[in-house]
C-alpha positions in Angstrom: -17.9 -1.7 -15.5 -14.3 -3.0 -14.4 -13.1 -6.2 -16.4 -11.4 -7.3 -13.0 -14.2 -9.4 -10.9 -13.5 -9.8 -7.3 -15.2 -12.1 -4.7 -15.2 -11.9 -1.1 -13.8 -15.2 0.9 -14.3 -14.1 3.9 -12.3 -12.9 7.3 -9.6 -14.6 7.8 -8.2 -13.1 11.2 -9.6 -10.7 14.2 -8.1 -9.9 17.3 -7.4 -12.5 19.8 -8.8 -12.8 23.2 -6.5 -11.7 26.0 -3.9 -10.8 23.3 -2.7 -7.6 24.8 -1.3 -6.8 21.1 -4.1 -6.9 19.8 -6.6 -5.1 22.2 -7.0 -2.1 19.1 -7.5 -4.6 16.4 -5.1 -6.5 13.2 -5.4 -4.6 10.1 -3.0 -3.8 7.0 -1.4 -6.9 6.4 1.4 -7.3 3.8 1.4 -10.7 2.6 4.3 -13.0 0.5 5.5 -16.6 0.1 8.5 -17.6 1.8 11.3 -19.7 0.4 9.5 -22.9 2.0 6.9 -21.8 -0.5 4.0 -21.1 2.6 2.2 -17.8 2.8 3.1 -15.3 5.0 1.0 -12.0 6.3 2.6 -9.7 8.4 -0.2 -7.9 10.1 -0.3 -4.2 11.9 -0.8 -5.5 15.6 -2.0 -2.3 17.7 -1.8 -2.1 21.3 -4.1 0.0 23.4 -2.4 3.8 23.3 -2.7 2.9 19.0 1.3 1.2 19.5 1.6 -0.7 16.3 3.6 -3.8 16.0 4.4 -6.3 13.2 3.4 -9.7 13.4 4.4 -12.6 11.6 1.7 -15.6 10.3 1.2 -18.1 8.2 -1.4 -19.0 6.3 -3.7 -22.0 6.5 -6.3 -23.0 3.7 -9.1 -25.5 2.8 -9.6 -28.0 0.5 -10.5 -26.1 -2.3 -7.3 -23.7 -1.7 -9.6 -21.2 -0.2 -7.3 -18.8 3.0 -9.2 -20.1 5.6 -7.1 -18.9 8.9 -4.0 -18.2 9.9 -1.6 -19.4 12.9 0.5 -16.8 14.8 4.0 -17.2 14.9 5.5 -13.9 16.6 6.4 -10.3 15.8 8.5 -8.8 13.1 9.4 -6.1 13.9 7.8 -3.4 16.9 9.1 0.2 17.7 12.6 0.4 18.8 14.2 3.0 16.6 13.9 7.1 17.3 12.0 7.3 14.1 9.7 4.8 15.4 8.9 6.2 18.3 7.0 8.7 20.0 6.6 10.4 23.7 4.1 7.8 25.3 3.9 5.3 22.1 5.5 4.5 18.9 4.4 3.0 15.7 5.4 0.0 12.9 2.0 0.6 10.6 0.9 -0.8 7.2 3.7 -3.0 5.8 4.0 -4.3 2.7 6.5 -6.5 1.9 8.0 -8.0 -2.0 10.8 -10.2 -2.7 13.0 -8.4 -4.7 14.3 -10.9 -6.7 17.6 -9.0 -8.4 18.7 -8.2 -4.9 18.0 -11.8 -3.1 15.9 -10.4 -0.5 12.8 -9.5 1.2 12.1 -5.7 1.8 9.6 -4.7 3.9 8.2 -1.1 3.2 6.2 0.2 6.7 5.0 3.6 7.8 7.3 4.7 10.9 5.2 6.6 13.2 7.2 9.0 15.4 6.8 12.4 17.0 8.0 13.8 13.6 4.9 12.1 12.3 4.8 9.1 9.5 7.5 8.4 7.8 8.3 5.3 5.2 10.9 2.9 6.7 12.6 -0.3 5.0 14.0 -3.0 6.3 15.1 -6.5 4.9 15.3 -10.2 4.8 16.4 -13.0 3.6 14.1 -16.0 5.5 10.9 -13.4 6.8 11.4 -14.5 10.3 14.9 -12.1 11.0 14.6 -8.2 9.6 17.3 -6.1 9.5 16.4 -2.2 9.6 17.7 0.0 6.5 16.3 3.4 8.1 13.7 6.0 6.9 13.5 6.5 3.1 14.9 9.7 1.9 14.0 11.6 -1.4 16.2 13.9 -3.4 14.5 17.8 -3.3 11.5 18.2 -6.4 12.6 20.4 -8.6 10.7 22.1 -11.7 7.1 20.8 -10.4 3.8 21.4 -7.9 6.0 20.1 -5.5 9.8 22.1 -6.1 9.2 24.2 -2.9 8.3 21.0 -0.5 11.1 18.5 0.8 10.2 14.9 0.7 11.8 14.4 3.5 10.1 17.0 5.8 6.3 16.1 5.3 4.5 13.1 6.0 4.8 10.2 3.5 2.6 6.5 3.6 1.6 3.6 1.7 5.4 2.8 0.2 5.0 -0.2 -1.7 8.2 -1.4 -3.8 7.9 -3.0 -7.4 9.1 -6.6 -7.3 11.3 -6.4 -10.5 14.2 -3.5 -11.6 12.6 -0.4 -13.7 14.4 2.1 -15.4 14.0 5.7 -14.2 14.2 8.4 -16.7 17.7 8.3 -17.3 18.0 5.0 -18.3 19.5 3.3 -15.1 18.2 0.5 -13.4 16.3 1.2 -10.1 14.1 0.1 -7.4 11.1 1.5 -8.1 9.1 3.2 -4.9 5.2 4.0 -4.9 4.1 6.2 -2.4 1.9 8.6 -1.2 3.3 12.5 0.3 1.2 14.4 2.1 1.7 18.2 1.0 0.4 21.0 2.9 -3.2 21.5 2.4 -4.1 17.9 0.7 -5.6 16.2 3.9 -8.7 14.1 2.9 -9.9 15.2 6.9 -9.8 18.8 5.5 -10.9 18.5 1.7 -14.0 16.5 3.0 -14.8 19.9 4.8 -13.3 22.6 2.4 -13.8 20.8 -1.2 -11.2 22.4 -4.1 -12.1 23.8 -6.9 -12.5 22.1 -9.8 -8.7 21.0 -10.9 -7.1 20.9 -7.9 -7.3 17.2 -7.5 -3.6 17.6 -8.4 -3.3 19.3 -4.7 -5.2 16.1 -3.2 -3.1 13.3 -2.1 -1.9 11.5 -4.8 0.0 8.6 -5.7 4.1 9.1 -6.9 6.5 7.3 -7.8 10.3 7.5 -7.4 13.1 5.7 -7.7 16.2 4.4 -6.2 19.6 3.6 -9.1 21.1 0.4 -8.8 24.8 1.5 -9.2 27.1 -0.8 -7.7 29.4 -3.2 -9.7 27.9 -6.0 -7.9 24.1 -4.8 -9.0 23.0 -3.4 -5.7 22.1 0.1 -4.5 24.3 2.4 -2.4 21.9 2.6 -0.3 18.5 1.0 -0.8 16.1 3.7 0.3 17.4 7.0 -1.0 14.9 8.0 -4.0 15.3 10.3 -6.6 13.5 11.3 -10.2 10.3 11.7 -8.7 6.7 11.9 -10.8 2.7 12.2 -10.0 1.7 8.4 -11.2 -2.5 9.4 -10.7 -4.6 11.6 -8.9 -7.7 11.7 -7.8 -10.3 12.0 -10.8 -13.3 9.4 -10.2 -16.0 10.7 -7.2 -15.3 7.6 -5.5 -11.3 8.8 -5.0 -12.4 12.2 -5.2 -10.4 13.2 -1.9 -7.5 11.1 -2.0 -5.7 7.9 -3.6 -2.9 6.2 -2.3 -0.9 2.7 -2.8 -2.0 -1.1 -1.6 -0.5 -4.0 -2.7 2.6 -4.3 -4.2 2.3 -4.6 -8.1 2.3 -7.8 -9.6 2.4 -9.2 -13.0 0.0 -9.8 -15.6 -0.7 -10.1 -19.2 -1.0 -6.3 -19.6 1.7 -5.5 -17.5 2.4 -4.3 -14.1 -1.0 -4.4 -11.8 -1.8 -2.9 -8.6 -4.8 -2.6 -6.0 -4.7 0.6 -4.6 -7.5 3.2 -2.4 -9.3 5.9 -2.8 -11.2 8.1 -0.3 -14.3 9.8 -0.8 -16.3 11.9 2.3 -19.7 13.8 3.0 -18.8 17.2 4.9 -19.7 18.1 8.4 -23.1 19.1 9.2 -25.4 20.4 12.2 -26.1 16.5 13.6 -24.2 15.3 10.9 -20.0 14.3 11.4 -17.7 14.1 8.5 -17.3 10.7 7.2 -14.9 9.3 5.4 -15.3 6.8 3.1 -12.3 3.8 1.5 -12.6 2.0 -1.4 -10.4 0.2 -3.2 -9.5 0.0 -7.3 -7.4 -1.8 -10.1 -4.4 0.2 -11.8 -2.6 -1.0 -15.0 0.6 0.2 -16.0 3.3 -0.9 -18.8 5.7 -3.1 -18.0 8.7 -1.3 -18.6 8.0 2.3 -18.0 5.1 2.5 -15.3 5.0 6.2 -16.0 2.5 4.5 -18.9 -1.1 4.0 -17.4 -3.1 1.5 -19.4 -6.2 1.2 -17.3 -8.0 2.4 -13.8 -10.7 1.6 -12.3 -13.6 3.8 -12.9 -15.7 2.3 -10.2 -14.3 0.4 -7.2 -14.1 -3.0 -7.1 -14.0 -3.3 -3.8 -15.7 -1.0 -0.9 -16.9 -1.0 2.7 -20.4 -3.4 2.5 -20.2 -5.9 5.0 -21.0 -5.4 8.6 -17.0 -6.1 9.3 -16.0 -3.1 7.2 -18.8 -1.0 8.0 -18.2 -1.2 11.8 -14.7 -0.9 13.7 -12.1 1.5 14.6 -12.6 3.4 11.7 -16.3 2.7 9.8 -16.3 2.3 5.9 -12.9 1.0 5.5 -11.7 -1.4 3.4 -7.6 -1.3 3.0 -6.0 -3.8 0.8 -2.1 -4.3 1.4 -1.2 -7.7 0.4 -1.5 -10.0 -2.8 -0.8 -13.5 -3.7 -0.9 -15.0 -7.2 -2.1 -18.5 -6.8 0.5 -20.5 -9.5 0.6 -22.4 -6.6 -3.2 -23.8 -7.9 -1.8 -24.0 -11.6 -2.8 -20.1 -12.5 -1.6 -17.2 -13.0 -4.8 -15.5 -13.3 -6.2 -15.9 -9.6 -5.1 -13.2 -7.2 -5.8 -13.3 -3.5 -6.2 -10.3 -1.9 -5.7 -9.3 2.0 -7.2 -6.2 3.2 -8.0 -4.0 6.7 -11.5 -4.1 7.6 -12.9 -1.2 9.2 -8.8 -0.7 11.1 -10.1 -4.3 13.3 -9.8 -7.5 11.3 -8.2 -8.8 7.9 -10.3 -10.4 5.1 -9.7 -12.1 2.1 -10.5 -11.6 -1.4 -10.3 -13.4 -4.7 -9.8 -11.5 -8.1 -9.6 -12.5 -11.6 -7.4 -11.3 -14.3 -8.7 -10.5 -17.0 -7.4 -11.6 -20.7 -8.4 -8.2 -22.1 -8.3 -4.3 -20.8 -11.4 -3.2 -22.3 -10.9 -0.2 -25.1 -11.1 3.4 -23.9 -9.6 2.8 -20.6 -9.0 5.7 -17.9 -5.7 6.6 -17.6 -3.8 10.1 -16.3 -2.6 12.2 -19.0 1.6 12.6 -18.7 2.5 15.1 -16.2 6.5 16.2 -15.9 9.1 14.0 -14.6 11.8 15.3 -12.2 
């Protein structure tokens, strides 16, 4: 049983009636406080033809500090760049965004959807309401792993979700640390689901990496904030509830332990006479330490959250339950509430509540070591 207790608050936004950018639903939000101290989400707005914008709202709650709604207040960011688009649409998906706090700034970390297929993209901040694009994220080649014949760059990449604070990468130099989730040849949940691996191969299945990006300069910034290198598997799929893939959510945050994360994991029944595929995403807790998240402390081995209610069973996409965005409540006095924002079903956003806990229990599941590159 998972020390980390979540409670459902509710939904919090749905598409809006007449709102053309919002005729496919709002999903994915990422989710930060601003330097006026409000809440922000920045929800995936899609169009009909699936063309995905960014919007920008802030958050509204009750008495008892409970999100309650949100009030629109304009887009981000939508496709304008080649890498965003595509003949006929164009995509700005998933964002998450962190305050990095050694570099000043927002980044927000978005899947770019063009006719090359998903890509990460950055771009950055300062006030939330005016982004400046940094381009798609580029990776350094693998070399002496699973992975030394593939380029990052070349194959499809989702879910990049930055750490908040510097990390050092295995040579000792300070970086932005990147979580995110490649697709390799062959590791499609949509085709595991039908073909299931043998036994082992969860390290083909899509997994969650991590790489990272030195901070070099003199005055303590990148080069160029988005080109990643010393790249490692952090976890793959191992419980039956992730059994066909895991990829990031929420940006980590802190706790007594060290870093935390939400993050999802897919499991599916196989296609059958009268029977379609189905997919199913659920969502867990990962612990890692706070100075070398290579270190798993814990992971969930059941989900603490998955598709239950009739807005996560029933949408775009059924059984769904995607959460992107955090928000440690110090603003209520604690450190130990977190609120969580999450897709429902690829239509509406809903909000969570989830308790730290002040102990990981003994014995808990982590991923044995796997090379660094």
């Amino acid at each position: 049983m998972t020390p980390f207790h979540l409670r459902r608050l509710g939904t919090i936004m749905e598409p809006e009636l007449g709102n053309p950018y919002e005729d496919g639903g709002v999903l994915n939000p990422g989710a930060v406080r601003g330097p006026d101290g409000h809440l922000y989400l920045f929800p995936r707005l899609v169009a009909k033809g699936n063309y995905s914008r960014i919007g920008i709202a802030r958050v509204s709650f009750d008495g008892e500090g409970n999100p309650s709604g949100v009030e629109r207040l304009g887009l981000a960011l939508e496709p304008e760049a080649d890498y965003e688009l595509h003949p006929g649409g164009g995509g700005c998906e998933d964002p998450r965004v962190t305050f990095l706090e050694p570099l000043g700034r927002y980044i927000m970390t978005y899947t770019a959807y063009s006719s090359r297929g998903p890509r990460i993209a950055l771009a950055e901040s300062k006030d939330l309401f005016h982004w400046t694009r940094l381009g798609p994220a580029t990776f350094d080649p693998c070399d002496g792993t699973e992975c030394s014949t593939q380029d990052f760059t070349g194959i499809d990449n989702k879910d990049g979700v930055l750490f908040p604070a510097l990390l050092s990468d295995h040579r000792g130099q300070s970086s932005v640390a990147l979580i995110h989730r490649p697709l390799f040849k062959g590791t499609d949940a949509h085709e595991t689901v039908q073909h299931p691996a043998p036994r082992n191969v969860e390290l083909a299945n899509e997994s969650i990496w991590i790489s990272y990006c030195p901070v070099d300069g003199e005055d303590g910034q990148p080069r160029r904030l988005g080109h990643f290198r010393s790249h490692h598997r952090l976890a793959c799929p191992v419980a039956p509830w992730e059994r066909l893939k895991i990829g990031g959510g929420t940006p980590p945050f802190v706790v007594p332990h060290g870093w935390a994360f939400l993050y999802h994991g897919v499991s599916g029944t196989p296609e059958s006479p009268g029977h379609p595929k189905r997919l199913h995403y659920s969502a867990g807790v990962m612990v890692v330490d706070k100075n070398d998240p290579w270190h798993m402390l814990y992971r969930s081995p059941e989900p603490i959250l998955k598709a239950a209610r009739a807005e996560e069973r029933e949408g775009i996409v059924a059984n769904v339950v995607f959460p992107t965005g955090v928000d440690v409540r110090t603003d209520l006095g604690t450190s130990k509430r977190v609120d969580v924002y999450y897709g429902m079903a690829d239509y509406k956003i809903g909000a969570a509540t989830l308790v730290v806990p002040d102990e990981l229990p003994p014995g808990s599941r982590a991923d044995p070591h796997e090379g660094r590159v």
